[in-house]
C-alpha positions in Angstrom: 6.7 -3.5 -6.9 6.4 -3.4 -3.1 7.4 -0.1 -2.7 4.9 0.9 -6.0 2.1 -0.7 -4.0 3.4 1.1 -0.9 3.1 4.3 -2.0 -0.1 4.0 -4.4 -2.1 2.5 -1.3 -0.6 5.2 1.1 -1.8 7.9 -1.6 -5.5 6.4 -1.8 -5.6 6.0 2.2 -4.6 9.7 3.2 -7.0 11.2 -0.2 -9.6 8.8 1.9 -9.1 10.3 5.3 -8.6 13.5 4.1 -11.5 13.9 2.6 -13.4 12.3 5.7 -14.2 9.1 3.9 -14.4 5.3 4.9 -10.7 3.8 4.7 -10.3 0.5 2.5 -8.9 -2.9 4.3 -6.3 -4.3 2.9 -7.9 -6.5 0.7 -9.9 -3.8 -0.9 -6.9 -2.2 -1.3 -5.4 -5.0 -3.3 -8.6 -5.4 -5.4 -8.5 -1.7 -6.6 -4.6 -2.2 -7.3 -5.4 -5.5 -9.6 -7.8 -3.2 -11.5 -6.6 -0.1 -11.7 -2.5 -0.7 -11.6 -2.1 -4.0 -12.4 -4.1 -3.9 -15.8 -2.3 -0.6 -17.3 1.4 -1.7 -16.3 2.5 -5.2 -17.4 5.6 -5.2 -15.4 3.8 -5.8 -12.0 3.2 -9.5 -12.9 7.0 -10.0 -12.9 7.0 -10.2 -9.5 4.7 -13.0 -6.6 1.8 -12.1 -6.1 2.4 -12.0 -1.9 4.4 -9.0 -2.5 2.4 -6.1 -3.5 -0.5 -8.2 -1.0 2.1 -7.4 2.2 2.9 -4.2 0.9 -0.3 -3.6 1.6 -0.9 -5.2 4.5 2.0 -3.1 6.4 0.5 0.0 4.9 -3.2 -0.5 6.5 -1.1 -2.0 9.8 0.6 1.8 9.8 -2.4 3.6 9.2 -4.3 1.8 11.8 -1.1 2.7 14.5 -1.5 6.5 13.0 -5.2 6.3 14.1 -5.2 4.8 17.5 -2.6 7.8 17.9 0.3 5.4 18.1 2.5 6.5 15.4 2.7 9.5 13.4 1.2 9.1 9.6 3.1 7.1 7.1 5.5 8.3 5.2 6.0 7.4 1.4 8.9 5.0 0.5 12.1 6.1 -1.7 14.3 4.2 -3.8 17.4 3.0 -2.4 16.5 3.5 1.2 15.4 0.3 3.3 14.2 -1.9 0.4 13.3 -4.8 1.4 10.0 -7.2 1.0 8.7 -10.6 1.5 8.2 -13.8 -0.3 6.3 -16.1 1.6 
């Protein structure tokens, strides 16, 4: 689920900036995942609810390192390589 909320946040962000519009926080972010993600797959409330909201969190933390010039632009996460998340 992290890595789901990972990449769909990362996906919405760069559509956002590319096409020169206002970035969503974090909790915007999450808001439009219980909506839009949550609601049509089931399996996402098999997991705590901290660990798509962290996912996200380190997703907006990246982007904002990628805009002060930082860091380069996120990548997107794979299976299999650095899985990890939080339960807090």
């Amino acid at each position: 689920m992290a890595r789901h909320a990972y990449n769909w946040a990362n996906a919405i962000i760069q559509k956002c900036w590319d096409e020169k519009q206002k970035v969503p926080s974090a909790i915007d972010l999450h808001k439009r995942l219980v909506t839009e993600v949550k609601a049509a797959n089931q399996w996402c409330y098999e997991t705590n609810k901290n660990v798509p909201q962290k996912a996200l969190v380190n997703v907006r933390q990246a982007w904002a390192r990628c805009f002060k010039k930082v860091s380069q632009q996120p990548r997107f996460k794979k299976k299999g390589q650095r899985d990890s998340f939080y339960l807090v």
